[in-house]
BALOBA-1460 file (C-alpha; in Angstrom, 3 decimals):
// residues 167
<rec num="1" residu="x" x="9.547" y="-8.593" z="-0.121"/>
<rec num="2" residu="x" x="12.814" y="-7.382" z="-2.042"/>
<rec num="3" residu="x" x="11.914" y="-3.889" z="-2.564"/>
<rec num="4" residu="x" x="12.150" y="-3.888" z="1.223"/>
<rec num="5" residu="x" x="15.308" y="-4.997" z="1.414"/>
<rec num="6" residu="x" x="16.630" y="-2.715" z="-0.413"/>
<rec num="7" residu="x" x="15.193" y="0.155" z="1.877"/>
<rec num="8" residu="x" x="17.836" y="-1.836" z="4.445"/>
<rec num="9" residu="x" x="21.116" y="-1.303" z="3.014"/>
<rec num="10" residu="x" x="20.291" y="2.266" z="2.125"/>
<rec num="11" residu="x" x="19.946" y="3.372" z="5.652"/>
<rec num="12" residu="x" x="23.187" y="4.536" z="6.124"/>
<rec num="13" residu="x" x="22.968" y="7.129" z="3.057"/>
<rec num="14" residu="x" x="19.832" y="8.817" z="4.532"/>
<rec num="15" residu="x" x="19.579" y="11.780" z="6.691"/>
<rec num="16" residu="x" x="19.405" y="10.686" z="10.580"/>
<rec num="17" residu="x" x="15.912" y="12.222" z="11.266"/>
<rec num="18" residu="x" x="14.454" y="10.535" z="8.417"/>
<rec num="19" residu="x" x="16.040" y="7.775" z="9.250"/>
<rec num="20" residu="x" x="15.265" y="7.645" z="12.988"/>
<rec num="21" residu="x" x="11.706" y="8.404" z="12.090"/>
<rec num="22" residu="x" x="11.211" y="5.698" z="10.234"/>
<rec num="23" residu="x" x="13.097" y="3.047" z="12.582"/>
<rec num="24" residu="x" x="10.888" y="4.445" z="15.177"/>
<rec num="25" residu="x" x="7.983" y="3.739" z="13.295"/>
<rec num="26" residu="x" x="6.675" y="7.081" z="13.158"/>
<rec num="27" residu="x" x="5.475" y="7.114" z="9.486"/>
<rec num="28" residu="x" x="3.285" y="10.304" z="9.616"/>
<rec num="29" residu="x" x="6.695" y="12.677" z="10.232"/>
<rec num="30" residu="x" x="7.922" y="10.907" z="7.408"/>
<rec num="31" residu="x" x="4.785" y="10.832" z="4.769"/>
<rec num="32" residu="x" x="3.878" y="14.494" z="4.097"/>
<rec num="33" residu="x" x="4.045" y="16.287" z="1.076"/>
<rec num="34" residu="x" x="6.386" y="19.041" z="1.800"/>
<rec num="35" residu="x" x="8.774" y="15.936" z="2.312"/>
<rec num="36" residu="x" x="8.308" y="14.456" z="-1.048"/>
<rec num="37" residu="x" x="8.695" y="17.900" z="-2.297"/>
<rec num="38" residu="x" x="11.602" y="18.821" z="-0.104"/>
<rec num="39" residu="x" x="13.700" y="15.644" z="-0.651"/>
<rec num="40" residu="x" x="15.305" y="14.851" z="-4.186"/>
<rec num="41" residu="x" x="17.661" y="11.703" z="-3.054"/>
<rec num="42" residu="x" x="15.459" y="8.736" z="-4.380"/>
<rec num="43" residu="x" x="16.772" y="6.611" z="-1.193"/>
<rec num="44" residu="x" x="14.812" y="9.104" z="0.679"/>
<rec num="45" residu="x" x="11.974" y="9.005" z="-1.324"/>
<rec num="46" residu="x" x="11.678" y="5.437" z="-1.247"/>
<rec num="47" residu="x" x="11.248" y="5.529" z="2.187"/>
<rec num="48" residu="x" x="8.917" y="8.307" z="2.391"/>
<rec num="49" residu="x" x="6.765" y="6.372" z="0.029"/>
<rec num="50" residu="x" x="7.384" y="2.879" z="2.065"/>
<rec num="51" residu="x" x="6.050" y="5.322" z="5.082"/>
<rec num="52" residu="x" x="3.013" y="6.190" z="3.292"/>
<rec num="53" residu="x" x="2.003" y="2.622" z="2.385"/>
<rec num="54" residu="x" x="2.427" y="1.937" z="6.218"/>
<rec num="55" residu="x" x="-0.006" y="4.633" z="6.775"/>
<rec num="56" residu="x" x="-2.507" y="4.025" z="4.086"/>
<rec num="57" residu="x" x="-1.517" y="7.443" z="2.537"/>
<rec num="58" residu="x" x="-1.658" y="6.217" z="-1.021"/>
<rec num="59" residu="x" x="-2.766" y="9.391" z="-2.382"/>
<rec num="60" residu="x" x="0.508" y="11.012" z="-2.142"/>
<rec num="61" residu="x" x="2.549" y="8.332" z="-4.044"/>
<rec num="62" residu="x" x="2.254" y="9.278" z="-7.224"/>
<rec num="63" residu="x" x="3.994" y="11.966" z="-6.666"/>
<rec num="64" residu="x" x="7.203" y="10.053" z="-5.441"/>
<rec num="65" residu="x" x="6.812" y="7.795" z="-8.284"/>
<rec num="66" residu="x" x="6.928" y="10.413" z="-10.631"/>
<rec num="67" residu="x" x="10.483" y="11.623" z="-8.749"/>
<rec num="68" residu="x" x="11.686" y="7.254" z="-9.106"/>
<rec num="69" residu="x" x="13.529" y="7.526" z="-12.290"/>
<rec num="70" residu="x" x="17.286" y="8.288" z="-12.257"/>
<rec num="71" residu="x" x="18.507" y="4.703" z="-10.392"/>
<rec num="72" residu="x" x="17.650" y="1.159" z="-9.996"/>
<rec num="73" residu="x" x="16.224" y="1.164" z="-6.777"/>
<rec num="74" residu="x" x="14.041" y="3.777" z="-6.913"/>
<rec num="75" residu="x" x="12.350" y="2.211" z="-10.838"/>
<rec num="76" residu="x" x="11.695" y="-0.853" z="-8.828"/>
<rec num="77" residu="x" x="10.317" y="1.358" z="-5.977"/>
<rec num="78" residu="x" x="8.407" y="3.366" z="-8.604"/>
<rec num="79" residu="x" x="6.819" y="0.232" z="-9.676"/>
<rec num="80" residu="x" x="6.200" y="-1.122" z="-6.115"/>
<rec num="81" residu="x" x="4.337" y="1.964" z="-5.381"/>
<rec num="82" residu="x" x="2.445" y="2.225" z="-8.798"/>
<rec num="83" residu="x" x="1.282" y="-1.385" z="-8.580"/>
<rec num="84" residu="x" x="-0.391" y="-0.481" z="-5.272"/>
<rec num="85" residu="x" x="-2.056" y="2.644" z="-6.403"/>
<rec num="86" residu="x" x="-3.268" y="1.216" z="-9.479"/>
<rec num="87" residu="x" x="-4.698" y="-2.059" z="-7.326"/>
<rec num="88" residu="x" x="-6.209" y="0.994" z="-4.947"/>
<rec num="89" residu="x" x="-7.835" y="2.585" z="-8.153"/>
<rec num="90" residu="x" x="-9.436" y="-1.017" z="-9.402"/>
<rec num="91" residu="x" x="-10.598" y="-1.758" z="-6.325"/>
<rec num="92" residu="x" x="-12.775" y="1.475" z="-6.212"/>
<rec num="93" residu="x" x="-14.002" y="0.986" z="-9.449"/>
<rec num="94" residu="x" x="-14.703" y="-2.784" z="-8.515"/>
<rec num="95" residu="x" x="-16.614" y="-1.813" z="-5.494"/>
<rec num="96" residu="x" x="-18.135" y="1.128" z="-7.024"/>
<rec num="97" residu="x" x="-18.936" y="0.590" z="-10.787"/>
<rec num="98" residu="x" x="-18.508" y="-3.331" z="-10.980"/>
<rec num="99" residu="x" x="-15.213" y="-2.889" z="-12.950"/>
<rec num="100" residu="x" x="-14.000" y="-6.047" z="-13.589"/>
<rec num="101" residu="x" x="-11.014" y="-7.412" z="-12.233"/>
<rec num="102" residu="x" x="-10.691" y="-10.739" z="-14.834"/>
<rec num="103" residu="x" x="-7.199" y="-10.131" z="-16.747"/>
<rec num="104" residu="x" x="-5.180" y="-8.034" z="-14.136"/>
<rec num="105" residu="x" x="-2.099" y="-9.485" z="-13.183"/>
<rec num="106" residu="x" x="0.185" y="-7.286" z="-10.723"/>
<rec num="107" residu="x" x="3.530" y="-8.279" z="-9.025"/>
<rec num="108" residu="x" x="2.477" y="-9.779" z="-5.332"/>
<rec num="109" residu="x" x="3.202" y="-7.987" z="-2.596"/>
<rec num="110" residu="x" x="2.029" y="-8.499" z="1.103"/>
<rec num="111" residu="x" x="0.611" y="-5.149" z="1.175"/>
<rec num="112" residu="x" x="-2.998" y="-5.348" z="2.605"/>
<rec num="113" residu="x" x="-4.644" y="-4.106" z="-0.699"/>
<rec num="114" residu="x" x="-2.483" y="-6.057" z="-2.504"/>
<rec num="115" residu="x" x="-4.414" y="-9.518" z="-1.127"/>
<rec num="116" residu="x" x="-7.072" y="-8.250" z="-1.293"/>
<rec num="117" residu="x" x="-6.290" y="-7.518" z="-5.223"/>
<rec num="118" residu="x" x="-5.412" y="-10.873" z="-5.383"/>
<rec num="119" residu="x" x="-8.388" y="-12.626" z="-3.779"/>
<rec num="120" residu="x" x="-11.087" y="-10.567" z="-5.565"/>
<rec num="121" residu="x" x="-9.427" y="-11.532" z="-8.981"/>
<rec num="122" residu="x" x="-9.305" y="-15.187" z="-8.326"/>
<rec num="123" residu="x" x="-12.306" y="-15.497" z="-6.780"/>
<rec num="124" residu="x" x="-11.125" y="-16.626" z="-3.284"/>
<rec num="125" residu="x" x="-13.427" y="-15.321" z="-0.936"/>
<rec num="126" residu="x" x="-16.429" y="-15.670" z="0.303"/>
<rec num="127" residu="x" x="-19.388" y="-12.869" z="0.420"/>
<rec num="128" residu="x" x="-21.985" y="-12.347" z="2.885"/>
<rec num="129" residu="x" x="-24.108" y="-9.878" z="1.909"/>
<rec num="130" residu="x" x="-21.955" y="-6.618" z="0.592"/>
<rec num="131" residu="x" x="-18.633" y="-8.045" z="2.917"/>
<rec num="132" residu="x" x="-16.265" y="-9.804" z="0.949"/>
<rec num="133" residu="x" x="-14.642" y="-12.377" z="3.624"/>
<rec num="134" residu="x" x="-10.631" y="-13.284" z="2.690"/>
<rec num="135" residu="x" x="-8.990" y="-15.654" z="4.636"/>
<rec num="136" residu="x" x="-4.954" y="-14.300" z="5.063"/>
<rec num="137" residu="x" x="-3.393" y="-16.798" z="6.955"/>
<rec num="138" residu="x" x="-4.887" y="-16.891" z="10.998"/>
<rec num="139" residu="x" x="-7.082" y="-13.693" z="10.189"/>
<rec num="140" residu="x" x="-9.705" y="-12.672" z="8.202"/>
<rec num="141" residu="x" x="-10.098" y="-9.597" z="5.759"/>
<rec num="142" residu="x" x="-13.573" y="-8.370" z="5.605"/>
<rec num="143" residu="x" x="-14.064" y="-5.739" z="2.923"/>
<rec num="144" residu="x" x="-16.816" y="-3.439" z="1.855"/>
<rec num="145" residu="x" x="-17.748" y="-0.263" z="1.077"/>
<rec num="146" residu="x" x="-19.580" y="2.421" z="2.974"/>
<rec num="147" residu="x" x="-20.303" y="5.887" z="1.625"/>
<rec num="148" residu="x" x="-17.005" y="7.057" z="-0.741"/>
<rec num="149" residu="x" x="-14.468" y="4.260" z="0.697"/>
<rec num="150" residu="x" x="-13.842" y="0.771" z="1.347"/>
<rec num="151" residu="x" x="-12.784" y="-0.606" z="4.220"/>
<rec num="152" residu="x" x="-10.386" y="-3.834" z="4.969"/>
<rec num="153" residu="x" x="-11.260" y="-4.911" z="8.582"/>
<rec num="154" residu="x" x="-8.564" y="-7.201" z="9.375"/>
<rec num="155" residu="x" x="-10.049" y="-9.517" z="11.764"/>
<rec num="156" residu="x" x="-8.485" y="-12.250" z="14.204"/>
<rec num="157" residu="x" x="-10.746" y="-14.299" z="16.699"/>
<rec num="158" residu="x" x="-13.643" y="-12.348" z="16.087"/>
<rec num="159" residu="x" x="-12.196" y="-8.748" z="17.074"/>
<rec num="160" residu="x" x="-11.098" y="-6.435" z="14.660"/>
<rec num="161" residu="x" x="-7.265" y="-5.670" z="15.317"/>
<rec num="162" residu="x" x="-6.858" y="-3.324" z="12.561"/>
<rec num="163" residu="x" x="-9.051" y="-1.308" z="10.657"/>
<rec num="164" residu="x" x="-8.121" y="-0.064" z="7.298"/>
<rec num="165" residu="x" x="-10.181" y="2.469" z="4.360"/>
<rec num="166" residu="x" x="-9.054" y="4.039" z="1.372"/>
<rec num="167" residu="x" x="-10.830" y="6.492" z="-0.511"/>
């Protein structure tokens, strides 16, 4: 993904325990909202949001979007994380209020809600019952709702290796 890349040759500009956080993969000291609050430096931001789409925190990115809007990188960043909110949003509504999802086109991205975006537009996947079943490469996405979220059980030989829900 580009966006991505660009979070790489910006790591020298941020501030080391942001920075070591992050290379550490430990998202949640990096995705909070007195950090999107405390931070101006749209490097920084970027990577707090990239954080919070690790952690399936997609609440709090619109407000670093709203902050993505003095330089290049953080527009495209801006867009990166609006796409994936917005494809959050239809996807409740989908599962919810049988929105339809005929006519949405989004930049692709191999964010887990992302394929799933694309698969429920397109058709490709296959339901049994109220689970949607996505093939995404060796594993399988099973989606549904329960109560006020939907889940994305990412599935590989059977097991569930990740389990995902957004509200």
């Amino acid at each position: 993904m580009r966006f991505f890349l660009i979070f790489l040759f910006v790591f020298s500009f941020l501030k080391a325990d942001i920075l070591k956080d992050f290379l550490n993969k430990d998202y949640s000291k990096i995705c909070t909202y007195e950090n999107i609050i405390k931070y101006k430096d749209e490097k920084i931001l970027s990577l707090i949001g990239k954080s919070c789409v690790n952690l399936d925190k997609l609440y709090l990115l619109p407000y670093i979007t709203n902050k993505l809007k003095k330089t290049d990188i953080g527009r495209k960043n801006s867009v990166y994380f609006s796409t994936i909110y917005l494809q959050k949003k239809l996807i409740m509504a989908y599962f919810f209020d049988n929105y339809p999802l005929e006519g949405f086109s989004f930049p692709k991205s191999d964010y887990i809600l992302s394929v799933v975006f694309e698969a429920l537009v397109n058709g490709n996947y296959q339901r049994v019952g109220n689970v949607y079943m996505i093939k995404n490469g060796d594993e399988v996405l099973n989606v549904f709702k329960k109560d006020d979220k939907v889940f994305v059980n990412e599935v590989k030989n059977g097991k569930i290796v990740k389990e995902h829900w957004f509200r």
